[in-house]
Backbone as a chain_set.jsonl record, in Angstrom:
{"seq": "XXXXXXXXXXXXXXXXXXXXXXXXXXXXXXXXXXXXXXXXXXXXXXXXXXXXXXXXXXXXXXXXXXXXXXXXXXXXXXXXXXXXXXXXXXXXXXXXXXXXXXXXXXXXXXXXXXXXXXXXXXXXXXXXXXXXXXXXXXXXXXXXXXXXXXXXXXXXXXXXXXX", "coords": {"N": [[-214.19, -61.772, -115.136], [-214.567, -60.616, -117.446], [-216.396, -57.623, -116.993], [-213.931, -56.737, -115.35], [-212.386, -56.122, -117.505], [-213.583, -54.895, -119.06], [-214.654, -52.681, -116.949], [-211.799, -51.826, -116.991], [-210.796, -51.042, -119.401], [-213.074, -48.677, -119.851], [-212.05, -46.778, -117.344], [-210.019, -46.059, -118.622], [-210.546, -45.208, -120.948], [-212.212, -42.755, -120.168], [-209.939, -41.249, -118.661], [-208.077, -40.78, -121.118], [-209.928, -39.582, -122.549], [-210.54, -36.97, -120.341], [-207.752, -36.355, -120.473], [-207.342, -34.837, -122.478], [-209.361, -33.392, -122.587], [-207.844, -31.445, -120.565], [-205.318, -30.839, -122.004], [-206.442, -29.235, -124.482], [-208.225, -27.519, -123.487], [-205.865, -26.24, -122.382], [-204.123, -25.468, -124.728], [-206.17, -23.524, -125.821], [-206.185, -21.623, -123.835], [-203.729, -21.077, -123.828], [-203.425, -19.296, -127.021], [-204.951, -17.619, -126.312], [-203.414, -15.968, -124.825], [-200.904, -15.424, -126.199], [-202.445, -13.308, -128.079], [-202.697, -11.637, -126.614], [-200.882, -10.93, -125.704], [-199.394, -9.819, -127.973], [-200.491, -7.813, -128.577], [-199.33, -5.374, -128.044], [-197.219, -5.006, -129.98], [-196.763, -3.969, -133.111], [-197.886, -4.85, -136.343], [-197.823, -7.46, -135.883], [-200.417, -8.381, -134.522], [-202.286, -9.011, -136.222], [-201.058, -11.442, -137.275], [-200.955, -13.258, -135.228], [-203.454, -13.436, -134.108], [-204.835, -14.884, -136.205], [-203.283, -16.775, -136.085], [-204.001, -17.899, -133.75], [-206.85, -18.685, -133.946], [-207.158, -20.789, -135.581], [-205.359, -22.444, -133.668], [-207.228, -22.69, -131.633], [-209.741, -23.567, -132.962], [-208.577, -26.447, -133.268], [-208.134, -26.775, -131.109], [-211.288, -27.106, -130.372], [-211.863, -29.198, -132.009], [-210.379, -31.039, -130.325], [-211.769, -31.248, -128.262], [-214.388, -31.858, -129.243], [-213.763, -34.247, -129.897], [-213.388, -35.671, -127.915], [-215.431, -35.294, -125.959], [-217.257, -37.0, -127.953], [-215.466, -39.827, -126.734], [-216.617, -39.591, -124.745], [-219.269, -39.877, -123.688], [-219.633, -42.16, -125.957], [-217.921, -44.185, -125.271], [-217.603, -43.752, -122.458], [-220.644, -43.719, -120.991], [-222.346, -45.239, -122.634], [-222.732, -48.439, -123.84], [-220.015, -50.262, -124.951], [-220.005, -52.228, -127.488], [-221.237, -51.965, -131.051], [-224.572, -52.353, -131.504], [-226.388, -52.469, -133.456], [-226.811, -51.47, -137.318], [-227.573, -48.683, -137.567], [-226.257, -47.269, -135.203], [-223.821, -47.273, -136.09], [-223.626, -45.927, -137.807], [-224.163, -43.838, -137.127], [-222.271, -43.048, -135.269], [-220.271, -43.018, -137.053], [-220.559, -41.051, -138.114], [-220.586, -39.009, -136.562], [-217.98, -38.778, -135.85], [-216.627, -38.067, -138.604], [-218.082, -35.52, -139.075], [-216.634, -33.632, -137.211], [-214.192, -34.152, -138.315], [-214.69, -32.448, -140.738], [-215.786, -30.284, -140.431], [-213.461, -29.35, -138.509], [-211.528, -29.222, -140.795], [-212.181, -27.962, -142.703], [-212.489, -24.866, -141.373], [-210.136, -24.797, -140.975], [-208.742, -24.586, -143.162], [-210.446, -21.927, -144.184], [-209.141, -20.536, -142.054], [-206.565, -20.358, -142.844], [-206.722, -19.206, -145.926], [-207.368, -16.724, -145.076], [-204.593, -15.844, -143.728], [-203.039, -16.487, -146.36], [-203.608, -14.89, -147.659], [-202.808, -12.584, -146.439], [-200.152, -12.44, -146.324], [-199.21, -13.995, -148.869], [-200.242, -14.501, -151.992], [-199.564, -16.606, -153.571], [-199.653, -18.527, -151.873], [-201.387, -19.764, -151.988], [-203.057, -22.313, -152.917], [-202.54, -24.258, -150.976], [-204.874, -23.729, -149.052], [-207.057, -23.68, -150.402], [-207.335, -26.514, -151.053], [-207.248, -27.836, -149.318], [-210.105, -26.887, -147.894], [-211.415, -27.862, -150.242], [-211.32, -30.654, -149.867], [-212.421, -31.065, -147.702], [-214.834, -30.651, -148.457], [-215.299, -32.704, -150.183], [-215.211, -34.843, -148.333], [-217.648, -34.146, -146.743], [-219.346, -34.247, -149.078], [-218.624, -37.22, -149.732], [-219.328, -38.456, -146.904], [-222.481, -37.763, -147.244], [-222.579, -39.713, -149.209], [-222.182, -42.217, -148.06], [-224.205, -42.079, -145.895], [-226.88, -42.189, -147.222], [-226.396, -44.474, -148.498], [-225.795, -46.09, -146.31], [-228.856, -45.843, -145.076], [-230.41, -46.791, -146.81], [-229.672, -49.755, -147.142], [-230.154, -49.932, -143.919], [-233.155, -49.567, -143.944], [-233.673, -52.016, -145.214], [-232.703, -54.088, -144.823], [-234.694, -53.527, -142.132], [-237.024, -54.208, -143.41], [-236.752, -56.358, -143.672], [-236.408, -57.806, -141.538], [-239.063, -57.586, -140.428], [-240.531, -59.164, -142.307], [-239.764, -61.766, -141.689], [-240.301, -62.007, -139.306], [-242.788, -61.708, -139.586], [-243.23, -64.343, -140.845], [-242.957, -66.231, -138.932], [-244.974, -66.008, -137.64]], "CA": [[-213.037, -61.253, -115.858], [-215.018, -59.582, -118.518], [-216.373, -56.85, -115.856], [-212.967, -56.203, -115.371], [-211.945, -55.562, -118.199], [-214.563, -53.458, -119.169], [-214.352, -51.563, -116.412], [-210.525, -50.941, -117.133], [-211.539, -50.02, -120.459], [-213.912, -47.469, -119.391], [-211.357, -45.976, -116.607], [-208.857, -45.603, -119.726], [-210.88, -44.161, -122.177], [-212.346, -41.527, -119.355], [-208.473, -40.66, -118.614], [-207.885, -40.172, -121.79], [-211.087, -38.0, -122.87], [-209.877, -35.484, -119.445], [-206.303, -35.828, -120.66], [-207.557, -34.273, -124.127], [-209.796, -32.23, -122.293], [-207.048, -30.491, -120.163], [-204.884, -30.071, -123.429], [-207.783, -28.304, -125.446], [-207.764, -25.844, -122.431], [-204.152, -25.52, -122.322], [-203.927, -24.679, -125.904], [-207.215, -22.233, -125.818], [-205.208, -20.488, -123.109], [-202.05, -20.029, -124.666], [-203.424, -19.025, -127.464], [-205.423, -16.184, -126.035], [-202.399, -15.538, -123.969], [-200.51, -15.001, -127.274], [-202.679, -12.694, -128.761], [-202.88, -10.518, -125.537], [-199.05, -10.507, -125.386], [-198.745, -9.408, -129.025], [-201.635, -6.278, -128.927], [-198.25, -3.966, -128.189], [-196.282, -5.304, -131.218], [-197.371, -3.512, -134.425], [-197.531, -5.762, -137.451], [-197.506, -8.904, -135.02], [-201.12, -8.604, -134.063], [-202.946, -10.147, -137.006], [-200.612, -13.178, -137.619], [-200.844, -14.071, -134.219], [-204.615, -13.841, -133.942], [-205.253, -16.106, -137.167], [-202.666, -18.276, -135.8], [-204.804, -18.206, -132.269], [-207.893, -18.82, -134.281], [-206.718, -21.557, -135.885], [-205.504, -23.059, -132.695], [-208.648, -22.943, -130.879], [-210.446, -24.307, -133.621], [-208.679, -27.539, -133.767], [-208.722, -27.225, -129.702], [-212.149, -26.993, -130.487], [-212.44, -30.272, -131.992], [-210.217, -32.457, -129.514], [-213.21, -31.164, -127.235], [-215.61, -32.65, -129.337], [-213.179, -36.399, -129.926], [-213.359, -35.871, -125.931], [-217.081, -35.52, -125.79], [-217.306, -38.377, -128.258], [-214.773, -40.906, -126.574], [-216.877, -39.281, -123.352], [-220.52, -40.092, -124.299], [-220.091, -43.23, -126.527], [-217.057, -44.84, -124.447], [-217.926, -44.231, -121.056], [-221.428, -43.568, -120.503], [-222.622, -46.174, -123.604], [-222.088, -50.135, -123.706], [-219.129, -50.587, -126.116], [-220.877, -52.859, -128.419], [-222.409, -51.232, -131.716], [-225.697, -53.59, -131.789], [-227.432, -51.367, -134.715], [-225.641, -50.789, -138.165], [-227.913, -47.264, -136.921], [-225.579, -46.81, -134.526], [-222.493, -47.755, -136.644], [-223.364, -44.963, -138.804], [-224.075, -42.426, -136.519], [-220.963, -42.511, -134.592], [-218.823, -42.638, -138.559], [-221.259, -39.572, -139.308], [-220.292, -37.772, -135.636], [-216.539, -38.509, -136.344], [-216.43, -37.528, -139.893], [-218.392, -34.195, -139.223], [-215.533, -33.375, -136.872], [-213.635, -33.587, -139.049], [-214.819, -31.759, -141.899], [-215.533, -29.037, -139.706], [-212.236, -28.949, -138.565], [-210.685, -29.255, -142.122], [-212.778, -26.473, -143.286], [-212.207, -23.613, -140.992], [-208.12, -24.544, -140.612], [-209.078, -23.716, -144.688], [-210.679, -20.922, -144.423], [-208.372, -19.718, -141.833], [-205.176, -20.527, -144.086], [-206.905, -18.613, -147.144], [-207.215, -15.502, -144.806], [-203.258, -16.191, -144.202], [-202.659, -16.252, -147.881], [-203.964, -13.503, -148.629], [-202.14, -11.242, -145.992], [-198.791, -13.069, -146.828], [-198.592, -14.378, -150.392], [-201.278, -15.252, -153.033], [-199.05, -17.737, -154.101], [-199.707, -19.914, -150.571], [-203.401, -20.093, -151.595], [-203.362, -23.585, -153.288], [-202.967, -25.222, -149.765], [-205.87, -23.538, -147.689], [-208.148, -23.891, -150.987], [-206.781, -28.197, -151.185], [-208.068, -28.235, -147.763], [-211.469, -26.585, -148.336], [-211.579, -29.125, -151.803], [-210.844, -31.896, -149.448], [-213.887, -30.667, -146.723], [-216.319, -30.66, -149.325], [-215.077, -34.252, -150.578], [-215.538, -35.41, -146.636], [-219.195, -33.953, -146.656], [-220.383, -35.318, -150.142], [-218.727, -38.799, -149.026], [-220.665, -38.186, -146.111], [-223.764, -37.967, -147.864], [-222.946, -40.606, -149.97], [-222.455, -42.824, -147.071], [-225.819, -41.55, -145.137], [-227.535, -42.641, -148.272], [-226.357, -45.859, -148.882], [-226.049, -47.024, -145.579], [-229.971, -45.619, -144.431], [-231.079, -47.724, -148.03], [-229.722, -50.513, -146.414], [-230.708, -50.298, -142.668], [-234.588, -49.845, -144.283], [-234.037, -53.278, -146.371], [-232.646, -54.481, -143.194], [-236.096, -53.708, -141.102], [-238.375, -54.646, -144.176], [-236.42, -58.054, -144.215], [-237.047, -58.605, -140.29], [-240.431, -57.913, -140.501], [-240.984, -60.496, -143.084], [-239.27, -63.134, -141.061], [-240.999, -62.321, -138.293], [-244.325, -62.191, -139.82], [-243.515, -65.412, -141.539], [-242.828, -66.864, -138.004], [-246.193, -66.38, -137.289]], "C": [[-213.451, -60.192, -116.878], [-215.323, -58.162, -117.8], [-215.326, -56.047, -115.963], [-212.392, -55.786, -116.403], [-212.48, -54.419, -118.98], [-214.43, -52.316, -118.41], [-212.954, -50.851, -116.174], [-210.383, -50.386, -117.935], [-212.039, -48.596, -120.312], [-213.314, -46.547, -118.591], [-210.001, -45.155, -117.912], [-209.135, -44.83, -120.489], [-211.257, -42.787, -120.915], [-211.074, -40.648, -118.996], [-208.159, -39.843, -119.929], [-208.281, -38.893, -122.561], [-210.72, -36.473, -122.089], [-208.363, -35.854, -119.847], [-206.58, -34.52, -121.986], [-208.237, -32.962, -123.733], [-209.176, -31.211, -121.697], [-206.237, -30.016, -121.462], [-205.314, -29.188, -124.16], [-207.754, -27.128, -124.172], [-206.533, -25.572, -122.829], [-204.143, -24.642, -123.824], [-205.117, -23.179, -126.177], [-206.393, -21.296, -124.938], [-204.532, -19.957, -123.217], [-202.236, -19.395, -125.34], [-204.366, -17.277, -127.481], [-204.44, -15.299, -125.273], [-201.476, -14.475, -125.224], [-200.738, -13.914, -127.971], [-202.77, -11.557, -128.239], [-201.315, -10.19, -125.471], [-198.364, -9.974, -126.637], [-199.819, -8.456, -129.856], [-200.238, -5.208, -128.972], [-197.826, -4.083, -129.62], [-196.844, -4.948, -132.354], [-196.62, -4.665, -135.741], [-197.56, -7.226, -137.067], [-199.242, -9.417, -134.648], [-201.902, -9.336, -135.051], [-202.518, -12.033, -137.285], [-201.19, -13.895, -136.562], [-202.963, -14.211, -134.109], [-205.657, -14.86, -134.654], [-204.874, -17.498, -136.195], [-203.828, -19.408, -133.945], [-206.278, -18.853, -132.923], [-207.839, -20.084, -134.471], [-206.171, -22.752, -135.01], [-206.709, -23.282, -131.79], [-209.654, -23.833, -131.544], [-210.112, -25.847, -133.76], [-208.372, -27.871, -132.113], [-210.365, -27.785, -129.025], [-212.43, -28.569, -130.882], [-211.647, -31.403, -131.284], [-211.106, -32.247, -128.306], [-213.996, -32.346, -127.562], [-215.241, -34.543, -129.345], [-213.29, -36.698, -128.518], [-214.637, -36.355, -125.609], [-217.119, -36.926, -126.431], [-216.954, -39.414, -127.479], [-215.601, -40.785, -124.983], [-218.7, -40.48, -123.202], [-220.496, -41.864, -124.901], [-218.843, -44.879, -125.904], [-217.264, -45.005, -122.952], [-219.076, -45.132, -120.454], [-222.099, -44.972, -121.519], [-222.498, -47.75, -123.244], [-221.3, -49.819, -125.368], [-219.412, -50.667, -127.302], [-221.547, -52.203, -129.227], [-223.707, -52.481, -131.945], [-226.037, -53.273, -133.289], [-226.338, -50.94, -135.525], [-226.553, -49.3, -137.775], [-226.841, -46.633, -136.346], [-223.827, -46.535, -134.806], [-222.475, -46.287, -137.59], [-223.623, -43.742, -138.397], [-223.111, -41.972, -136.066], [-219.661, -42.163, -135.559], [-219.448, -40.734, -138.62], [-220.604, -38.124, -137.721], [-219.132, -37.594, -136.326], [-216.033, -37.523, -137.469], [-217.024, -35.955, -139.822], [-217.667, -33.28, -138.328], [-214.88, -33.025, -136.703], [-213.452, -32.803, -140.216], [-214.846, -30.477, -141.166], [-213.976, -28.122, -139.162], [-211.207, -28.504, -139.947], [-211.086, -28.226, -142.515], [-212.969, -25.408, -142.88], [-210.727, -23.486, -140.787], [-208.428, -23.599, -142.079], [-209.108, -22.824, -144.724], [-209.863, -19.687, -143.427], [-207.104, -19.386, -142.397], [-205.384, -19.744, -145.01], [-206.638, -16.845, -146.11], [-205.417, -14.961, -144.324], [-202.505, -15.607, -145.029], [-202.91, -15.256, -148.05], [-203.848, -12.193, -148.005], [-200.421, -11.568, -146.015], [-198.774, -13.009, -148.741], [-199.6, -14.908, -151.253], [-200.724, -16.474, -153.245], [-198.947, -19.09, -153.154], [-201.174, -19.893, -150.782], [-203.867, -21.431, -151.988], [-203.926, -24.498, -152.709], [-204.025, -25.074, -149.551], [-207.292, -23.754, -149.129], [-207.71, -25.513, -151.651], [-207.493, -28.333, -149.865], [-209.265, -27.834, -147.902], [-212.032, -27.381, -149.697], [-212.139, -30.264, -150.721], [-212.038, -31.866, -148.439], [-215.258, -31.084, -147.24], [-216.343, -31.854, -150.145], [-215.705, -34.887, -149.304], [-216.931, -35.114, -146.614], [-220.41, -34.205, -147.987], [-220.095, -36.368, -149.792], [-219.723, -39.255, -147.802], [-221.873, -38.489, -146.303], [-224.146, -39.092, -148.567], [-222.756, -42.154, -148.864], [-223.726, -42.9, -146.387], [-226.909, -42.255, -146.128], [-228.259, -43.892, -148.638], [-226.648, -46.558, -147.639], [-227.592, -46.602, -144.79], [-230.716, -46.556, -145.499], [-231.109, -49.064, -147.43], [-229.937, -50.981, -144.78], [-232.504, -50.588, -143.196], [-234.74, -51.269, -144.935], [-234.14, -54.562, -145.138], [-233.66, -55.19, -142.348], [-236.885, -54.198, -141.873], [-238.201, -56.169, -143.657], [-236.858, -58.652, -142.512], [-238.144, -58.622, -139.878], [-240.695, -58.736, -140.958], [-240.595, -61.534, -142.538], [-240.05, -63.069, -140.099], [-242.597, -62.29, -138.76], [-244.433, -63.757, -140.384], [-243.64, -66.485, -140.586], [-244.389, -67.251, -137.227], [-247.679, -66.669, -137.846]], "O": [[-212.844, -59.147, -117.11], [-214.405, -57.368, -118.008], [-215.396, -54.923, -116.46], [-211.687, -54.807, -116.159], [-211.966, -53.377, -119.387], [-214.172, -51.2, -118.86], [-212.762, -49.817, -115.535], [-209.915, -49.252, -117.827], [-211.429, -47.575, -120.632], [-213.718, -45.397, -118.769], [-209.4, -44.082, -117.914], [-208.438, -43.887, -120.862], [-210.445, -41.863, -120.873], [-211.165, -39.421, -119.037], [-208.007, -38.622, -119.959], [-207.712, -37.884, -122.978], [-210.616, -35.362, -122.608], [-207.679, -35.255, -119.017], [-205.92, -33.496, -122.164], [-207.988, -31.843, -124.181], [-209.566, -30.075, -121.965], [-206.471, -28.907, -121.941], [-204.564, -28.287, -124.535], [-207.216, -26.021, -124.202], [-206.243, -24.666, -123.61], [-204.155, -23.415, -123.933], [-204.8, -22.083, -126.639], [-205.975, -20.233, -125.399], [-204.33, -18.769, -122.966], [-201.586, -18.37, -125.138], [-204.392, -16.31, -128.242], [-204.619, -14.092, -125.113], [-201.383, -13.248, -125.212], [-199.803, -13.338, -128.526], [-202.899, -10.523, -128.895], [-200.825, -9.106, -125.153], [-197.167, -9.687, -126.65], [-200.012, -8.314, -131.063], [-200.142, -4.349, -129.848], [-198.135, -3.183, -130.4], [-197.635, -5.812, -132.734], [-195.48, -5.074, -135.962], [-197.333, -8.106, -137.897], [-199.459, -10.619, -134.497], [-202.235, -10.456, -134.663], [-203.102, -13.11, -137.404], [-201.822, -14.937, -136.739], [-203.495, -15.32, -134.05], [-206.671, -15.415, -134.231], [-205.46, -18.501, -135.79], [-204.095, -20.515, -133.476], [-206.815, -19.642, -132.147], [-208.423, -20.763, -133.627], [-206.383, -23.906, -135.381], [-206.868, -24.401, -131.303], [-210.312, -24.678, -130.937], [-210.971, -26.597, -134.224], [-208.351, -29.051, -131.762], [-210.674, -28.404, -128.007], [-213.176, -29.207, -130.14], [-211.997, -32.57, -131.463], [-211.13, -33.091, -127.41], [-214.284, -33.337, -126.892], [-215.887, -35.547, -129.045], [-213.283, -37.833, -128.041], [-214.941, -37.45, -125.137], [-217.039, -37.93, -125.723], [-217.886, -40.193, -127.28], [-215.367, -41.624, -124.113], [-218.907, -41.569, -122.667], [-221.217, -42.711, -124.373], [-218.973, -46.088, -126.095], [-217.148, -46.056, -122.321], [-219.067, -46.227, -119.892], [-222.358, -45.903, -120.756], [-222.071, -48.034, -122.125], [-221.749, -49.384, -126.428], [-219.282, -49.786, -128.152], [-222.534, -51.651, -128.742], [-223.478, -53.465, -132.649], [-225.822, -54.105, -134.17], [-225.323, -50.36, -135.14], [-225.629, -48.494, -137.664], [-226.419, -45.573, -136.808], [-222.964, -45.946, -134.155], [-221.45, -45.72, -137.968], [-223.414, -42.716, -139.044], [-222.798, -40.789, -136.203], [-218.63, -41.532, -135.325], [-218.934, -39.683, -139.005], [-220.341, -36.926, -137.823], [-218.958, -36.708, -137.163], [-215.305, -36.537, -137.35], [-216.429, -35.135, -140.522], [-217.926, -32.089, -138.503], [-214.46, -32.207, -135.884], [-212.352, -32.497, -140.679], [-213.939, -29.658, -141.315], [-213.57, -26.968, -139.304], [-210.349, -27.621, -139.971], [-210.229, -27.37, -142.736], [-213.569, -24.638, -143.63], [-210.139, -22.441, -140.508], [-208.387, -22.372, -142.166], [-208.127, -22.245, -145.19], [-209.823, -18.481, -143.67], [-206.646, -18.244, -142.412], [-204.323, -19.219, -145.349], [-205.832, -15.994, -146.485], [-205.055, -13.811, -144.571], [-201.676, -14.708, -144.888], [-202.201, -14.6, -148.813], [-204.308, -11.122, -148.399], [-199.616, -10.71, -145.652], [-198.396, -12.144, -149.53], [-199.735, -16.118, -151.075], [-201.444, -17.462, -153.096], [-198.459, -20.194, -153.402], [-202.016, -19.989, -149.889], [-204.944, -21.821, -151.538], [-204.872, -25.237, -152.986], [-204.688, -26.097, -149.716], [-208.44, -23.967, -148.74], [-207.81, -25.596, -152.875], [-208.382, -29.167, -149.69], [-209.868, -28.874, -148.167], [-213.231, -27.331, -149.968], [-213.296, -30.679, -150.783], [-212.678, -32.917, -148.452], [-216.274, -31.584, -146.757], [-217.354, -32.075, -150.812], [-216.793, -35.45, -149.423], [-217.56, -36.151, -146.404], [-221.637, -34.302, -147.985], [-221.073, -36.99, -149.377], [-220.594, -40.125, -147.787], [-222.423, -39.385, -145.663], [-225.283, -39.542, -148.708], [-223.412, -43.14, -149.201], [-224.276, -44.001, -146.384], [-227.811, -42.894, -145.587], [-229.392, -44.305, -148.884], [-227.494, -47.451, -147.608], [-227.596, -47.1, -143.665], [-231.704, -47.134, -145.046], [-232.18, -49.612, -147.169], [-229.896, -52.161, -144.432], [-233.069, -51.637, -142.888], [-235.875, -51.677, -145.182], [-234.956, -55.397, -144.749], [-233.78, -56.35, -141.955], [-237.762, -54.821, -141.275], [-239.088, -56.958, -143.333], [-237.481, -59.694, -142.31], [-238.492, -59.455, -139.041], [-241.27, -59.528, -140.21], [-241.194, -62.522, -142.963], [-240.657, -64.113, -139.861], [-243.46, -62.922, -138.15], [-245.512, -64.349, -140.388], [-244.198, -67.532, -140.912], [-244.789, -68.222, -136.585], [-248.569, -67.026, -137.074]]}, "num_chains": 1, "name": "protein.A"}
């Protein structure tokens, strides 16, 4: 029974990873489609090429949640054994998303600042909020590598004491 369910697991998440992965095309497509269909239009061609940028980039990372859910869902065993492994797959996730958070940013500021100074708050709240995600980050990486080393000291000592 287990088997099975595993392996319906594994058929689900793979569906889903190529559902995400056709989407992330679709949207890369349109959005180059977009920017080719609005080279005639004077005054039309910058918005639309941010806005294309900006789409690709966060097509860009349901690639990588694809790859992830591809890699550590399919091909993987489920099971994190290793807080190692617990903190590698927070540290893929989370870098992600900072990545993502921090070029929507920096595409939003370039935005602002062919629209309205006064829309710059957002795209520099989102670039704040990036650089919160990548010191937490760090401060995660930190703490939890302090404790995987206390971890291995401590199973050495048991096992040397075993013998």
């Amino acid at each position: 029974m287990q088997k099975i369910v595993t392996a319906g697991s594994t058929v689900i998440y793979l569906f889903a990873a190529l559902s995400l992965i056709g989407m992330a095309l679709m949207i890369m497509g349109w959005s180059v489609y977009e920017v080719v269909s609005n080279v005639p239009v004077r005054g039309e061609f910058i918005p639309a090429m941010l806005q294309a940028v900006g789409t690709i980039i966060i097509a860009a990372a349901i690639l990588d949640v694809a790859k992830y859910m591809i890699e550590e869902e399919v091909f993987m065993n489920k099971e994190l054994r290793e807080p190692e492994e617990a903190r590698k797959t927070i540290t893929k996730i989370m870098v992600i998303i900072s990545i993502a958070v921090s070029i929507e940013g920096l595409v939003y500021v370039f935005k602002a600042g062919t629209k309205d100074i006064k829309l710059l708050p957002y795209p520099a709240s989102l670039i704040i909020v990036s650089v919160f995600l990548i010191v937490g980050l760090g401060i995660y990486q930190k703490l939890s590598v302090t404790i995987e080393k206390e971890d291995k000291k401590k199973a050495i000592q048991l096992s040397m004491e075993k013998i």
